[in-house]
N, C-alpha and C positions, 0 to 999 in steps of 0.2 A: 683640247684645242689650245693651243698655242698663239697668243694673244700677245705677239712681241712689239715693244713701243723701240722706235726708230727714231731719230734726229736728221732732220733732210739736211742733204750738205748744203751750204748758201751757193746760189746760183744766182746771177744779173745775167738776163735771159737778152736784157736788148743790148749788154752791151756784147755779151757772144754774136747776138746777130750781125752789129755792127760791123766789128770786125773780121765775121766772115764774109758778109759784101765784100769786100776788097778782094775776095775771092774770083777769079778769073770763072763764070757759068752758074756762080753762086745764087745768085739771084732767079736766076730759069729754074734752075732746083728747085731750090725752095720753093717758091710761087706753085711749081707745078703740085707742092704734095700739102698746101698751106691744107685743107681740110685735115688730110690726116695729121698736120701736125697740131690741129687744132684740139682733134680729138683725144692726142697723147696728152694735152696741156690738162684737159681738161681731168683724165684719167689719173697723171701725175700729181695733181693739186687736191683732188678726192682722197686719193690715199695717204696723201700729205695732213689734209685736214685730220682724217679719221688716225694718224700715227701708226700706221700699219707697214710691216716691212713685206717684201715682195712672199716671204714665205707665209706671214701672217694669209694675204689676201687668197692666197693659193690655196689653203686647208681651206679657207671657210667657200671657195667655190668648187673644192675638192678635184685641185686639179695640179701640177708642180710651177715649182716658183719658173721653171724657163719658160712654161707656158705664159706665164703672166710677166714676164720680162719681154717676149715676141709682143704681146697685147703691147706693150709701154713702149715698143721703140717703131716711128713713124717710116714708113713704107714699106717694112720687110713683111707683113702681115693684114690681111682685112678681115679683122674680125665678124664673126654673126652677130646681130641683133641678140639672139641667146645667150652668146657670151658678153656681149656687152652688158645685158642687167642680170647674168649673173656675178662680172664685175661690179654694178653699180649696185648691188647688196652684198656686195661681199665688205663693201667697205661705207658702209651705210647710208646710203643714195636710193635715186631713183633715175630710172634712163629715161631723157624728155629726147623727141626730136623734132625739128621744126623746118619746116619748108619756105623759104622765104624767096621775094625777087628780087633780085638783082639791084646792086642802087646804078642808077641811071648817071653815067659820065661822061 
């Protein structure tokens, strides 16, 4: 197994954001898929923790790294619960999920 350690490129995540608000619809977008992008954040920063490159996380769920490149980019894909904690041990995790209500505005 192939246990490749990776270096994340530096990324400033709000100030991307920022500047694509100025984006003419950009806003509607996004909002519409904030879960899934939530969910890639969270997938991105596991694997970030754990130093693992996309081909690492792919052998140990014995699946190819574009499989797990589809997992990592937000709304081209809805992964199963399956594949989700067999992500969240591929990269040494646990998959919680939580039901909550709404905050009242």
């Amino acid at each position: 197994m192939a246990d490749l350690k990776y270096t994340p490129v530096r990324h400033n995540h709000d100030q991307f954001l920022a500047k694509a608000r100025e984006r003419k619809g950009f806003a509607e977008a996004y909002e519409s898929l904030e879960l899934e992008y939530q969910v890639v954040n969270q997938l991105l920063k596991a694997r970030a923790r754990a130093g693992l490159t996309q081909d690492a996380v792919a052998e140990r769920m014995g699946t190819t790294k574009s499989a797990v490149s589809r997992l990592e980019a937000a709304g081209k894909h809805a992964p199963s619960l399956t594949t989700l904690k067999r992500y969240a041990k591929a990269v040494g995790c646990e998959l919680q999920i939580k039901l909550v209500r709404p905050k009242a505005t």
